[in-house]
C-alpha positions as CSV (number, residue, x, y, z in Angstrom):
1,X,91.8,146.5,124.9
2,X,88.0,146.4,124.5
3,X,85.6,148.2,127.2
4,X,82.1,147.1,127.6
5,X,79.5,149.9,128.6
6,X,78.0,149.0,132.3
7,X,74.3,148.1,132.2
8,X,73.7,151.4,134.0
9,X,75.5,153.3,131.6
10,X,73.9,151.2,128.5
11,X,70.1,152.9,128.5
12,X,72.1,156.2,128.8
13,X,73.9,155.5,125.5
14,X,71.3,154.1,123.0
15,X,69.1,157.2,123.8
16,X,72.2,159.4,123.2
17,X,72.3,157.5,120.0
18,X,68.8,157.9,119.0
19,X,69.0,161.4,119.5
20,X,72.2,161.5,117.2
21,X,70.2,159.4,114.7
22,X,67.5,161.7,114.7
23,X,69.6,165.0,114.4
24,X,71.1,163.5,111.6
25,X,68.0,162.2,110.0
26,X,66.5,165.9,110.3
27,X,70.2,167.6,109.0
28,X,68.5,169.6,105.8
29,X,71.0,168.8,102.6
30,X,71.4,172.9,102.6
31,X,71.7,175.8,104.6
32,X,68.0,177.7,105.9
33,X,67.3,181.1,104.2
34,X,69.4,183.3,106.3
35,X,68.1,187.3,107.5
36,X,69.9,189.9,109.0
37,X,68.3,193.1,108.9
38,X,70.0,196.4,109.7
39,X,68.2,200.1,110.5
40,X,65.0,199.9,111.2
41,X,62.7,197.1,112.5
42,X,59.2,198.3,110.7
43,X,59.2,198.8,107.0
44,X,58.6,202.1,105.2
45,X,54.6,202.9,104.6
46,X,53.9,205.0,101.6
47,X,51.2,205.4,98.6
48,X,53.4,206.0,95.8
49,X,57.1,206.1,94.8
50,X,59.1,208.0,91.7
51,X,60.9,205.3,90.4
52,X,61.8,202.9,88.7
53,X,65.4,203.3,88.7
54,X,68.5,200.7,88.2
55,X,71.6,200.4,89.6
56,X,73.9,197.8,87.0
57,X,77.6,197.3,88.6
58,X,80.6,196.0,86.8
59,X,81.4,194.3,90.2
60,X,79.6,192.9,93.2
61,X,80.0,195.8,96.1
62,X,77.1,198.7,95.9
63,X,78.7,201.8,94.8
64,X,77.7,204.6,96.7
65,X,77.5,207.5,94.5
66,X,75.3,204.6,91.9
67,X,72.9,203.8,94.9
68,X,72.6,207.2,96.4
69,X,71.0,208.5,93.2
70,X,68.3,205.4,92.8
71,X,67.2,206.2,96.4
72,X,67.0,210.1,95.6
73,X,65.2,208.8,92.3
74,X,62.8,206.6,94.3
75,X,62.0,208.1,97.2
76,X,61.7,211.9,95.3
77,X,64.0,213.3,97.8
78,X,62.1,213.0,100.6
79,X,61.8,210.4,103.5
80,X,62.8,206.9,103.5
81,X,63.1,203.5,101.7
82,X,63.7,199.8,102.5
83,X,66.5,197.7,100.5
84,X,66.5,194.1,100.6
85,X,69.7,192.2,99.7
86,X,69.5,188.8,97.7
87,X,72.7,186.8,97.9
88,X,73.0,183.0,96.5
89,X,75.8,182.7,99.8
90,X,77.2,183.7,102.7
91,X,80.5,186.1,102.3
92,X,83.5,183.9,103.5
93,X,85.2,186.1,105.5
94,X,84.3,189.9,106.4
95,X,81.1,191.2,107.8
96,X,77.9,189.3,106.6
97,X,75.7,191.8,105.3
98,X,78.6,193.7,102.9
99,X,75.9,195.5,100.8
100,X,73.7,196.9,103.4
101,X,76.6,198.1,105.4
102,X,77.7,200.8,102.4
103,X,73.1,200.7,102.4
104,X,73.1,202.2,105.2
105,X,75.3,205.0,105.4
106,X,73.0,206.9,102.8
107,X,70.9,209.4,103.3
108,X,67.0,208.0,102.8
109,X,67.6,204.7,103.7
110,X,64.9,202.7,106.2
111,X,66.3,199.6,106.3
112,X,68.3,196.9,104.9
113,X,67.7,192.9,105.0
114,X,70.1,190.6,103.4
115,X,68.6,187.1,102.1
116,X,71.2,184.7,101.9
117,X,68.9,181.9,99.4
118,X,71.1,178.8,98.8
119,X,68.0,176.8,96.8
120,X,65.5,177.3,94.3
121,X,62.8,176.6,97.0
122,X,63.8,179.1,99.0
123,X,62.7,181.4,96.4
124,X,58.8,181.0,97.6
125,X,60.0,181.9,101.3
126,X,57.3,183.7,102.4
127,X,59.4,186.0,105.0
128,X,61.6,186.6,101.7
129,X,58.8,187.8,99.3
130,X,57.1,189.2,102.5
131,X,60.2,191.8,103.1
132,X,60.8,192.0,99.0
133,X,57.5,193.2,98.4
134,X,57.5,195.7,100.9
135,X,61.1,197.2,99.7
136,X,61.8,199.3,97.6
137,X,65.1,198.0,96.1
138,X,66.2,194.6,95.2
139,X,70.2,194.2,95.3
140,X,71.4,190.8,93.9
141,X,74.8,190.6,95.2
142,X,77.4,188.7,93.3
143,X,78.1,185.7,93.2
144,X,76.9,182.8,90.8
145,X,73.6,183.6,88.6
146,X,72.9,180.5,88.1
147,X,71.3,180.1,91.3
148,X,69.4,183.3,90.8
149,X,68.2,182.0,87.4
150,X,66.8,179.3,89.5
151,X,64.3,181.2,90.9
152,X,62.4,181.9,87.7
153,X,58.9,180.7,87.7
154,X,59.0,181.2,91.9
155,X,57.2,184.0,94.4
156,X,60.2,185.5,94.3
157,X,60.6,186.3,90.5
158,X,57.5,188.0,91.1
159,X,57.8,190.3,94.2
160,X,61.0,191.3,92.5
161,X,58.7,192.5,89.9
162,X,56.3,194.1,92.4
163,X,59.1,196.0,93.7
164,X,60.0,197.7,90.6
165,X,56.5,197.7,89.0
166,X,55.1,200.1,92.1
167,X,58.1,203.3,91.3
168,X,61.4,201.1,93.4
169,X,64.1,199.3,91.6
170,X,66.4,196.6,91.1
171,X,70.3,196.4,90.3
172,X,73.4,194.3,91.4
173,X,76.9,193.7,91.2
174,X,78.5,191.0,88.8
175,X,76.2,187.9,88.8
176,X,74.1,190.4,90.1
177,X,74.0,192.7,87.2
178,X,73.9,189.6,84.6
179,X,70.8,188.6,86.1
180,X,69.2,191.8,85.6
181,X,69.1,191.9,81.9
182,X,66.1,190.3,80.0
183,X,68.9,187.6,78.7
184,X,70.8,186.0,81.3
185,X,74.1,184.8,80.7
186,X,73.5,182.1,83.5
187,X,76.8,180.3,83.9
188,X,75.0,177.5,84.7
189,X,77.7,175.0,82.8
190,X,80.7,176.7,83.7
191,X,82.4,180.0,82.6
192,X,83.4,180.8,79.4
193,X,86.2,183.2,77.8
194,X,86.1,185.4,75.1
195,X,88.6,183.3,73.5
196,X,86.9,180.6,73.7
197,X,83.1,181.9,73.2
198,X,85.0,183.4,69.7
199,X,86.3,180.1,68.7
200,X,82.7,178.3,69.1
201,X,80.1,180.5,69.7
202,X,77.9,177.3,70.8
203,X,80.5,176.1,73.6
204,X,78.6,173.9,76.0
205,X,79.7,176.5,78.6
206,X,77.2,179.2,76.8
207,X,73.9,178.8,78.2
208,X,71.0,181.4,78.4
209,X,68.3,182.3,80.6
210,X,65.3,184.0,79.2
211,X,61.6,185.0,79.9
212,X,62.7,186.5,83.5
213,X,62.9,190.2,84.6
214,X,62.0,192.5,81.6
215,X,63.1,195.9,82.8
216,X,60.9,198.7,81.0
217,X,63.2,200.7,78.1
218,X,65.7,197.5,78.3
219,X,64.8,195.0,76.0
220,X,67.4,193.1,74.2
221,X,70.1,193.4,76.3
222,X,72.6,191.0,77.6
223,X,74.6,191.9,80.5
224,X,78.3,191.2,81.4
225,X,80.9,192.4,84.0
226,X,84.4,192.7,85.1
227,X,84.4,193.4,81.1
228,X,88.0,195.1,80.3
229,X,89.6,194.1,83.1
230,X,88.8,190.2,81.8
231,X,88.7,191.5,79.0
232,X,85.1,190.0,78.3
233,X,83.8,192.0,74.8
234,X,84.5,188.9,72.9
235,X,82.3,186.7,74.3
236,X,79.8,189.2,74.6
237,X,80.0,189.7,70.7
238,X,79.6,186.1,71.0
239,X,76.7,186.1,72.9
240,X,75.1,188.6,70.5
241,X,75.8,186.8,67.6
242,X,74.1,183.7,69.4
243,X,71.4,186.1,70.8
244,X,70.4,187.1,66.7
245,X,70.8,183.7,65.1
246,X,68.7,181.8,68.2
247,X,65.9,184.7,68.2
248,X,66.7,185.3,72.5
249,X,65.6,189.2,71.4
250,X,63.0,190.6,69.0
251,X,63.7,192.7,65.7
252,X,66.8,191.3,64.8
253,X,69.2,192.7,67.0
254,X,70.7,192.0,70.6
255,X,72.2,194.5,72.5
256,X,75.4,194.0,75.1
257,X,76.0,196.0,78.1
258,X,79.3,195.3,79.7
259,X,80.6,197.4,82.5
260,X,84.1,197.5,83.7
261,X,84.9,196.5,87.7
262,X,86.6,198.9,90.3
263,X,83.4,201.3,90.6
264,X,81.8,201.1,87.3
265,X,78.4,201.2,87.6
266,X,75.6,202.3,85.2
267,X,72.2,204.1,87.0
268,X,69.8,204.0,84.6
269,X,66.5,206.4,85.6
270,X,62.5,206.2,85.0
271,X,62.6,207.4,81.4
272,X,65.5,205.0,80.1
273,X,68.1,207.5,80.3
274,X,71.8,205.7,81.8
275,X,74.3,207.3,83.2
276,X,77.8,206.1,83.9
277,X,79.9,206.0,87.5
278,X,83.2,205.4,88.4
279,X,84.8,203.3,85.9
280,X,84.0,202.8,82.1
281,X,80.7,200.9,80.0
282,X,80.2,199.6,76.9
283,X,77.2,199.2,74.7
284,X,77.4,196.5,72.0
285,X,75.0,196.4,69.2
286,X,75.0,193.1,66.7
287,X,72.0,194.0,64.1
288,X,72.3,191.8,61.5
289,X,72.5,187.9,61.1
290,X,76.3,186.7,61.6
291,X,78.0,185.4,58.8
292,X,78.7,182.5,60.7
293,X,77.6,180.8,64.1
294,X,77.2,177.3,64.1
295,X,78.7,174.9,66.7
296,X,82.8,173.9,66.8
297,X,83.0,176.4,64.5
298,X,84.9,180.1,65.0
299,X,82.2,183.2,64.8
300,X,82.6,186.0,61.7
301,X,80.5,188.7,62.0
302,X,80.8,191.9,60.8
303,X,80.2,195.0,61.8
304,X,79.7,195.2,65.8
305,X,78.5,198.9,66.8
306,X,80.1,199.8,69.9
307,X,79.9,202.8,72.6
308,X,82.0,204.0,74.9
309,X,80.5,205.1,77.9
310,X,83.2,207.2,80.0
311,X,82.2,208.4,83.8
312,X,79.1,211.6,83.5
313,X,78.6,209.7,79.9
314,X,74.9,209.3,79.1
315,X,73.2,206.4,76.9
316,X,69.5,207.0,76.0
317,X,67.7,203.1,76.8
318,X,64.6,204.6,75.3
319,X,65.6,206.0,72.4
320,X,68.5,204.3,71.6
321,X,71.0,206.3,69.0
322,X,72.1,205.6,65.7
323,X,75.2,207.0,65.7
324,X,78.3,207.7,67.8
325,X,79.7,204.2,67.7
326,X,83.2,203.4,66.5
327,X,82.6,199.4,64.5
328,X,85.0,196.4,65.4
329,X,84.6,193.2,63.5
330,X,85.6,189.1,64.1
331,X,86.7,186.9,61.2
332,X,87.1,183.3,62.0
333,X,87.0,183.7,65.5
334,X,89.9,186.5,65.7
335,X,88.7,190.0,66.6
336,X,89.7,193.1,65.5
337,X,92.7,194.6,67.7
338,X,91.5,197.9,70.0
339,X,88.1,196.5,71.1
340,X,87.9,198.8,74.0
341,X,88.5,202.0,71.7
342,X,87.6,203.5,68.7
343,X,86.8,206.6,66.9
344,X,83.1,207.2,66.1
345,X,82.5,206.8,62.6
346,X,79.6,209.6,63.2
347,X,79.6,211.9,65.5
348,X,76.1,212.6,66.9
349,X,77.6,213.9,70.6
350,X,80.3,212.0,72.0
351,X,80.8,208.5,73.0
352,X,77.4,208.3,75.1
353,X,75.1,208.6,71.5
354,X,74.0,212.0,72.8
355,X,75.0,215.5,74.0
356,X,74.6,215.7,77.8
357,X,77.2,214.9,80.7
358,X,75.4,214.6,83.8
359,X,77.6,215.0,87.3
360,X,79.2,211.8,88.5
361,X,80.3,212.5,92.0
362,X,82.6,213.6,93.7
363,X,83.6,216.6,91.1
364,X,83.3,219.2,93.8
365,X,87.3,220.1,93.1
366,X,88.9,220.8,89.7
367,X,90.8,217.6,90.1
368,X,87.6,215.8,90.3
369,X,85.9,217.6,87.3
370,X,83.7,216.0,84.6
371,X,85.4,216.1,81.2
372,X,83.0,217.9,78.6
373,X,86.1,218.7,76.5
374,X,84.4,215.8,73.9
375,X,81.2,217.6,74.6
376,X,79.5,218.7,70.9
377,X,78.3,222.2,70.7
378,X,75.5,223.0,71.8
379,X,76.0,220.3,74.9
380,X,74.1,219.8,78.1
381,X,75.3,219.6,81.5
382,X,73.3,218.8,84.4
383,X,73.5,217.6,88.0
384,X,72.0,218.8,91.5
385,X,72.8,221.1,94.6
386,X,72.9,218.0,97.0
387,X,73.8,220.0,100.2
388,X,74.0,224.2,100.9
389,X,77.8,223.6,100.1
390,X,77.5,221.3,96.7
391,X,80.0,222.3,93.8
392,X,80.2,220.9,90.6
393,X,82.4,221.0,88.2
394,X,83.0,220.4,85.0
395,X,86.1,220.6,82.5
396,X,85.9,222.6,79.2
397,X,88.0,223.3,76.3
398,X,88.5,226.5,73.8
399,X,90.5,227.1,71.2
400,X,91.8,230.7,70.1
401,X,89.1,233.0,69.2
402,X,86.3,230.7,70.8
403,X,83.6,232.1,72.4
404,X,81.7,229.9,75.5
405,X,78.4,230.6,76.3
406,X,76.6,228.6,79.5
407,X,73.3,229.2,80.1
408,X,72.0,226.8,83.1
409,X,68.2,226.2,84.0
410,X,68.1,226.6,87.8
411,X,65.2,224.5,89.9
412,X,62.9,225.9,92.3
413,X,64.6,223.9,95.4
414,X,67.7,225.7,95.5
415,X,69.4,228.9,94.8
416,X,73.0,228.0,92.5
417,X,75.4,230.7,91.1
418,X,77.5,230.0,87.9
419,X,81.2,230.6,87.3
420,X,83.7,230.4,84.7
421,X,87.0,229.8,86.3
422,X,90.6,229.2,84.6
423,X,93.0,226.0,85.0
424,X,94.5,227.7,88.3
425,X,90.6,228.3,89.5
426,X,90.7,231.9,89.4
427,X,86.9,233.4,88.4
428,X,86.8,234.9,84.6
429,X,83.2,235.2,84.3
430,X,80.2,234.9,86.6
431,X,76.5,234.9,86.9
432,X,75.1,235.5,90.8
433,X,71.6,236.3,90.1
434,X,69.2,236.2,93.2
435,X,66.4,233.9,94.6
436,X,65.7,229.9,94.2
437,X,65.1,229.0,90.9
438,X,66.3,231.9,89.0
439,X,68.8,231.1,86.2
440,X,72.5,231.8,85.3
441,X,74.2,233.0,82.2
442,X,77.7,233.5,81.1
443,X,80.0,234.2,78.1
444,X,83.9,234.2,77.6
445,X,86.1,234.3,74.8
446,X,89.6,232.8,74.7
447,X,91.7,235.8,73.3
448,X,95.1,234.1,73.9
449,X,96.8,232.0,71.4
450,X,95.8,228.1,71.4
451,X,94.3,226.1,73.0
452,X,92.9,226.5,76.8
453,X,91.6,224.4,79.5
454,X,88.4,226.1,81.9
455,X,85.9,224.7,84.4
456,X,82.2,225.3,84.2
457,X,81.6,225.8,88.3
458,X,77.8,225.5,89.3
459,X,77.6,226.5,93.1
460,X,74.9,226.4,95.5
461,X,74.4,229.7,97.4
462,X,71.6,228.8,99.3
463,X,68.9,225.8,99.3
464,X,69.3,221.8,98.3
465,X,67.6,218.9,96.5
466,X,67.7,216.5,94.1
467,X,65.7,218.5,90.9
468,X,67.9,218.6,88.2
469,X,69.8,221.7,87.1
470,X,70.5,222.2,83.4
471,X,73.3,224.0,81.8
472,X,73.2,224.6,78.0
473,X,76.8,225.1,76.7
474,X,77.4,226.7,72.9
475,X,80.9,227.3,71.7
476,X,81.3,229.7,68.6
């Protein structure tokens, strides 16, 4: 049965349809930019800042010991900072603002906008670069970094820039961190395996992004994440290889960083200097021409340099070593076997290239210790008193006959006693000099037979702050 509309009714229902005509008309083919701020309404006013630091995450999430160091680094330990929060979309289930709620419960922090940007136009918003420029962190969240590769060329490359030019920083999680190295893996034709990337380095799905965010002390670098857990160091020898051959990076050599998910996260500080959280890095070095890369055909090079970068590890951006790396090789597009492990073939300090551990916290418990045991002689350990209650502690071993000595450099902010405790915790040697800023010294000597497990226990006895203490150990 067909109804007719009454002529009453018929007015009623072509204005109903023009309306609907014009909502659809106006429908924009994507989302609008999307804010949410968190904390504080008014941004953070101040002259000058201590950075620039990094924050570069095997994964997407912030991690929280990672992030509260950049905001100790940028802020100098005092007052507070505002974070922004660039995301390419919205989470699909879950709170909406995911990075600034872990943001905002550490100390220092301001505020916390997320920018959900679903075009390349959005990136000349001007509330975006408007809240970027006036932040002093930039989190790209993960995701896909093609669309963050988009915004090359727009306002929003360049109040990124801003950002880290005036003493903030920039980091990210996953797409995140890829887009933060100076080449960009961009994805932007699909993903690509390491099995695949080794059986034709020049696979349509290998596409780079270059000329955008060059981070000082970090030239040369390609990013990559999730790396052992998808087990990714083959196509990031791969993208090396393809980094030399194609000049992407200057001198003749391309560097990979690669960190592992589940809390891996690499800070790296104002002077260059990286240090690793949570869950392992690795720094790849290709610095020669391969013996072969050319399209539909399998990649041999030779000769990969790789590092190990273990939680408290340290890797020197600045002055990047020349020794401490363990070599892996691929011939005809098969790699060597034990990718993610190898014996240095010189030892200049330890998988991180150089002889200090810094804290990676928590490691306020023997349990939670930082291993030094691979620590050369002499090795440094450092870290801060962060509260009146802070320990740190780190793991030490001695053979028969050894003899420790720790001498530790103690800041002006803070008052921190030194103890040499056994692998039940009881004290064998201590150092509980008086007054902020006055240092510690200790010796012990392993009498017993074998070998011997200690902890190095830095304590704060009165006073807090982010300076630095440092602890010279010497075995003899």
């Amino acid at each position: 049965m067909t109804s007719r509309l009454s002529r009453a009714s018929a007015p009623l229902a072509v204005a109903l349809l023009a309306v609907t005509a014009a909502v659809t008309i106006q429908q924009p083919a994507h989302a609008a930019a999307d804010r949410i701020r968190l904390g504080s309404t008014s941004d953070v006013s101040r002259t000058s800042w201590n950075g620039p630091a990094f924050t570069m995450n095997g994964a997407g999430g912030v991690i929280a010991a990672s992030m509260a160091r950049a905001v100790d680094a940028i802020r100098g330990g005092t007052g507070s900072m505002d974070v922004v929060v660039l995301s390419g979309s919205a989470p699909t289930s879950g709170s909406r603002t995911p990075e600034c709620d872990a943001v905002m419960g550490l100390t220092g922090v301001n505020s916390c906008t997320t920018w959900t940007l679903t075009t390349a136009g959005d990136g000349n918003n001007s509330q975006v670069n408007t809240d970027v420029r006036n932040a002093e962190f930039v989190y790209f969240a993960g995701g896909d970094q093609c669309r963050y590769a988009a915004w090359k060329g727009t306002a929003l490359e360049a109040s990124v820039e801003s950002v880290v030019a005036k003493g903030g920083g920039s980091g990210g999680g996953s797409a995140g961190h890829h887009i933060n190295s100076p080449v960009v893996y961009d994805a932007c034709n699909g993903s690509v395996t390491s099995a695949e990337a080794l059986a034709n380095p020049y696979d349509r799905a290998i596409s780079f992004t270059t000329g955008m965010f060059q981070w000082a002390d970090y030239g040369g670098v390609v990013n990559d994440s999730h790396f052992v857990t998808r087990d990714r160091m083959g196509r990031t020898m791969s993208f090396l290889a393809r980094a030399v051959k194609d000049g992407l990076t200057t001198g003749g050599a391309a560097w990979g960083v690669g960190v592992e998910e589940g809390g891996g996260s690499l800070f790296i500080d104002r002077n260059g200097l990286a240090t690793q959280y949570g869950k392992d890095a690795y720094v790849v070095l290709a610095d020669h021409q391969p013996e072969q890369a050319v399209d539909r055909k399998p990649l041999t090079y030779s000769g990969f340099k790789i590092w190990r970068l273990t939680p408290g590890a340290t890797f020197d951006f600045r002055n990047r070593p020349t020794c401490g790396y363990y070599l892996r090789s691929v011939t005809g597009g098969v790699a060597d076997a034990n990718l993610y492990n190898g014996t240095p073939v010189t030892d200049c300090g330890g998988q991180s290239g150089g002889t200090t551990l810094a804290e990676s916290e928590p490691n306020d418990t023997r349990d939670t210790a930082d291993d030094a045991t691979a620590l050369p002689s002499p090795g440094t350990l450092t870290g801060s008193m962060k509260s009146t209650s802070d320990r740190d502690y780190f793991k030490v071993g001695l053979a028969s006959g050894q003899t420790a000595t720790v001498n530790c450099a103690v800041p002006a902010a803070y008052d921190a006693d030194l103890y040499w405790l056994d692998s039940a915790g009881s004290t064998l040697a201590r150092s509980v000099d008086d007054g902020a800023g006055t240092d510690e010294s200790l010796t012990f000597t392993r009498t017993a037979s074998g070998s011997g497990t200690y902890y190095v226990d830095v304590e704060a006895y009165s006073g807090s702050g982010t300076a630095p203490y440092t602890c010279t150990l010497t075995k003899s």
